[in-house]
N, C-alpha and C positions, 0 to 999 in steps of 0.2 A: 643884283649888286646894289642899284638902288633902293631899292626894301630891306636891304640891313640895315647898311647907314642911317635908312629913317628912323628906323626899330632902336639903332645906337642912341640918337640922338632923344629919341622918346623917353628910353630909358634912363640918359645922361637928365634929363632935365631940361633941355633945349625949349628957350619959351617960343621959338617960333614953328615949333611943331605940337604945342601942346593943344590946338585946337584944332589940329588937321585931322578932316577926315576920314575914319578907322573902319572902314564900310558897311555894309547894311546888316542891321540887324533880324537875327534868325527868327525863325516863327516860334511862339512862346510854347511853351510843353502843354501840351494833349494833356489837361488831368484825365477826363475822361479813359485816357490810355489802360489798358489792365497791369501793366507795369509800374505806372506810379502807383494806381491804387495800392498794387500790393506792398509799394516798398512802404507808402504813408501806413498804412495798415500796419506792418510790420516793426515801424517803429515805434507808433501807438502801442503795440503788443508790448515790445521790450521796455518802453517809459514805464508802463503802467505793472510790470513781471520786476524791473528795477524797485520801484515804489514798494509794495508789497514784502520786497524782500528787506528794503530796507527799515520798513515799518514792523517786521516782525522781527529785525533783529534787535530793536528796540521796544519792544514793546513792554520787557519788565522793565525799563525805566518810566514808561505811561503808569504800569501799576503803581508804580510808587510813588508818581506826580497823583492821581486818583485815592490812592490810602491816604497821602498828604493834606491832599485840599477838603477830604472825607473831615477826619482829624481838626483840621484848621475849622474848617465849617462848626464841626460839633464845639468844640471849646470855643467860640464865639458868644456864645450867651454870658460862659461864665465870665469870658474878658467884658464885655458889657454892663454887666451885675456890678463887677468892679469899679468901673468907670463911673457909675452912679453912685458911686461912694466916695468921687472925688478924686480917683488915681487917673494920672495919664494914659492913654494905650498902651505906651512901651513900658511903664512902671506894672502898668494890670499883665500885659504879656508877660514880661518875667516875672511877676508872682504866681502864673499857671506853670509856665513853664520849672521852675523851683520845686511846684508843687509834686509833678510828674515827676520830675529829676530823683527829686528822694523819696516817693515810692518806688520807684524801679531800685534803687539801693535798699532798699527796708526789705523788699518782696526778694532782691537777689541774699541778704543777710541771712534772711530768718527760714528761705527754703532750699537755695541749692544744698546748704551741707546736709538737712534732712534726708533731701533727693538721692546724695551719694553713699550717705549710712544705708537708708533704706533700700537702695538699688545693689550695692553690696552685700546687703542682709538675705535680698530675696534672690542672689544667686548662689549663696549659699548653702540655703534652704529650699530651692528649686527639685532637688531629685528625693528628697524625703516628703516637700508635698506631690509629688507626683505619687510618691508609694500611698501619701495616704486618700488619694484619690483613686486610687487603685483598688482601696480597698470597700468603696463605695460601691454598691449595688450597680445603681444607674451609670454610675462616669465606667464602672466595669464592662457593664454592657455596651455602654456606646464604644468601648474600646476594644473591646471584642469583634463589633462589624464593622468599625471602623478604622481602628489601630491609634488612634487618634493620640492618644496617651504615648505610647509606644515611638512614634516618631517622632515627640516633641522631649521624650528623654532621649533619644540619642542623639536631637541635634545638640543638646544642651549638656553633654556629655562631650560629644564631641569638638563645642564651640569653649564650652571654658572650662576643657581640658587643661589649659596652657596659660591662663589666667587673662585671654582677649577676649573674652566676648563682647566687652563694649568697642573696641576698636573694628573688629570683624562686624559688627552690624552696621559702623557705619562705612565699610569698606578698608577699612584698613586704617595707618596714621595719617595716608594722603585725604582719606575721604572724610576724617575728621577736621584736619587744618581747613579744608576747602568747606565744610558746613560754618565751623564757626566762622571764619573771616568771609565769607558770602552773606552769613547772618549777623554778623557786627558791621559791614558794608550799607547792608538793608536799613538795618538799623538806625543807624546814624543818618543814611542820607535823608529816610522821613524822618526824622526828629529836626533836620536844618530845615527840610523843603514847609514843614509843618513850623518851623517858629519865622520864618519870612511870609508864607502865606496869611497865618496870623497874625503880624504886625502889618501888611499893608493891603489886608482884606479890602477895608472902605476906598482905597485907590484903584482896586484890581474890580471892586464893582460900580464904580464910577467911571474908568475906561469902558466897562464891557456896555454900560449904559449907551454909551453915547454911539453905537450901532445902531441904538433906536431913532425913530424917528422923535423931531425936539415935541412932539405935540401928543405922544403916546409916551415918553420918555415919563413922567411921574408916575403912570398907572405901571409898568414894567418895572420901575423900581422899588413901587411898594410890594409888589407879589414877588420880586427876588427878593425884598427881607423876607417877608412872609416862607418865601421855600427854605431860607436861611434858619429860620426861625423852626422852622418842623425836622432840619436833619439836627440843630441840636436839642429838641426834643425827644428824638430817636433814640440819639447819643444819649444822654441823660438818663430813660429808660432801658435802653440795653446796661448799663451801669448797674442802674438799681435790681433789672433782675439780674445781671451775674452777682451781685452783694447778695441777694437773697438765694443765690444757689452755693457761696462759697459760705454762706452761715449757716444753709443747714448739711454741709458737707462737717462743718467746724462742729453741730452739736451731734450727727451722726458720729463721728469719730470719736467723741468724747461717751455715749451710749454704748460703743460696742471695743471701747478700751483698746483704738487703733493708735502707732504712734504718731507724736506730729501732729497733732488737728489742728494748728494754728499756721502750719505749713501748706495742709493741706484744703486748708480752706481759704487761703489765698492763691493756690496753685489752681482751684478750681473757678476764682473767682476770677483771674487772670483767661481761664479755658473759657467760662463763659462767654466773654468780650465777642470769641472765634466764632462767625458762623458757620454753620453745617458739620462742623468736626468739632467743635470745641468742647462738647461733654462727651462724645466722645474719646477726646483724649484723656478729659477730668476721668470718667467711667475706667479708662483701664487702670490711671495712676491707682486713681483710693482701691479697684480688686487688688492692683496688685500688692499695696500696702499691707493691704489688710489679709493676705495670702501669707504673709509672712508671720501671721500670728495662729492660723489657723484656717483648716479650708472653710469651717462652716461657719466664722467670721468673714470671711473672702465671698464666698454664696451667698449671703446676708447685705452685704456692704453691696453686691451687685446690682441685687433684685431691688434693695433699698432707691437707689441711682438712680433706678430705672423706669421706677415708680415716678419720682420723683420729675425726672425728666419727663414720663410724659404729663404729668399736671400742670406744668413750666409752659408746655408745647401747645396746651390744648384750651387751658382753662387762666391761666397770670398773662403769656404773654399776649395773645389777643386782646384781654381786657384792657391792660397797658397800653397798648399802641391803639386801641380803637380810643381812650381816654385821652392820650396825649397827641395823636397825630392822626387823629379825626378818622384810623383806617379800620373798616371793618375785618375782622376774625379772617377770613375766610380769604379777601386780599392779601392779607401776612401772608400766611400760608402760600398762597397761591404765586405770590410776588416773590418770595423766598428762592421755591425751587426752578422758577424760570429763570431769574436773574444766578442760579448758582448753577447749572442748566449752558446758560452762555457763557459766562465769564468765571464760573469757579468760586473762588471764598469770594475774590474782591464783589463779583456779582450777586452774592449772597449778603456780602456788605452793605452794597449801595440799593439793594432791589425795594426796601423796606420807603427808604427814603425817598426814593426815585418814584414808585406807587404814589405815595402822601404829595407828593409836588404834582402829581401828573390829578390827583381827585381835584388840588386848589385852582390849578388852570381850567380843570374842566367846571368846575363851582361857579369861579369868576369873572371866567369867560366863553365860553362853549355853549354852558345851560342857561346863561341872560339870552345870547341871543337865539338859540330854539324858541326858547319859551316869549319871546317876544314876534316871532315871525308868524 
């Protein structure tokens, strides 16, 4: 009876129990015990299975923070270039930005409506070049052991039978609303994340400096321009050769009297940008263009491509990046398909760049001091 009251009182707030004696305390927990281990264990498991998961459900928005500061990084030179011409940051920013802006309008003006004539045209004429491929020796044969022919007209027979084939390939009306607005989503988000990383670059690597210590902080800031300065060299160069592959897409076309060459030699100039698929994707657009006029303009326009692609692959763009970003041949290459390997395009994107940074660290600092010891 007397142990409630006190408890009442405890609980009441009574200050003349607030120091009274509440009695001895228990022996502290056995970590040793196999029982905490397992529950500490256990919940380290589930933090770290939390983490994880919450990390991969975001993880397309890292790609898109990475395409962003990619992007930002590369048009860095040229907002610079400006600057030395007397414009502010944010004056030099928005005239990149403008400049961007109304290519993406000029390149959507002057290709999508070819894209929908042309795309229209070649579903048109889809089951008459199948006959005249049919009539070919070789595509005969291959379609005789293989059927090959054969079951690419009856899907196409069957798929725009009813006049969907474009909604059917991309799943139907839902899977087309969900491409575009996931792709106009994408879009936009790197076009803001990329004009704020670009306007407050020198604040974002002035923060990140000061991680360093104050007495190595100048030598770490000059080699971040320095990596700065190689991923928009990169940039720069992948540019120039996708210009050099969407011109001679533009004088192939015009050689073999496909339609569009001025469509299509921005649509490839545009593929180019892409790593690992992006002539790819060019390679099927101009076949199938040029399939619409003729299979053995469509076989020509192929082989031509492809040729072409590999002189791009083998012999421009090594010499290019071993020119402008100090890498040798064989590192492109090599840095290409690992980084596309891990991470897919974006890793195919940054693998080039990320190579060129990793020779400058080892240049500047790695092989002084070997070569010093």
């Amino acid at each position: 009876m007397a142990i409630s009251k006190r408890i009442k009182k405890v609980v009441a707030g009574d200050p003349k129990v607030i120091n009274t004696d509440m009695g001895v305390l228990g022996d502290p927990i056995n970590k040793s015990h196999p029982f905490y281990f397992g529950f500490i264990a256990t919940i380290g498991a589930l933090s770290a299975f939390v983490l994880m998961r919450a990390l991969a459900s975001a993880s397309q928005i890292f790609v898109l923070i990475l395409i962003a500061l990619f992007l930002a990084t590369g048009l860095n030179p040229a907002v610079e270039a400006l600057r030395r011409r007397g414009l502010s940051r944010t004056n030099a920013v928005t005239a990149i930005f403008v400049s961007v802006i109304l290519f993406v309008v000029f390149f959507a003006m002057i290709v999508v409506p070819p894209v929908v004539s042309q795309g229209s045209n070649l579903i048109n004429q889809a089951p008459s070049l199948i006959q005249d491929l049919k009539s070919n020796s070789v595509f005969m044969r291959l379609n005789e052991q293989f059927g090959i022919l054969d079951t690419l007209q009856r899907e196409i027979t069957s798929r725009s039978s009813d006049g969907k084939l474009l909604l059917t390939t991309f799943g139907g009306v839902v899977g087309v609303g969900k491409s575009v607005l996931s792709g106009t989503f994408a879009a936009l988000t790197i076009l803001v994340l990329t004009l704020y990383f670009l306007t407050s670059l020198p604040q974002m690597i002035k923060l990140g400096l000061r991680f360093a210590p104050a007495s190595r902080r100048q030598r770490v800031g000059a080699l971040t321009e320095a990596i700065i300065s190689r991923v928009g060299s990169f940039v720069s160069s992948q540019v120039t050769i996708a210009f050099m592959a969407g011109s001679f897409t533009f004088l192939l076309s015009l050689a073999l009297g496909i339609p569009s060459p001025i469509a299509l030699g921005m649509t490839v100039l545009v593929c180019g940008l892409i790593p690992l698929i992006g002539h790819f994707i060019g390679c099927t657009i101009v076949t199938l263009v040029a399939l619409t006029q003729s299979v053995t303009i469509g076989v020509v326009a192929f082989l031509a491509y492809v040729l072409y692609v590999q002189i791009e692959n083998y012999l421009i763009t090594p010499r290019i990046m071993k020119k402008t970003l100090s890498v040798p041949g064989a590192v492109t290459i090599i840095s290409a398909l690992i980084g596309s390997s891990l991470l897919g395009l974006v890793g195919g994107l940054l693998a080039v760049p990320v190579a060129a940074a990793i020779i400058l660290i080892l240049d500047e600092v790695v092989f002084p001091r070997t070569d010093n010891a």
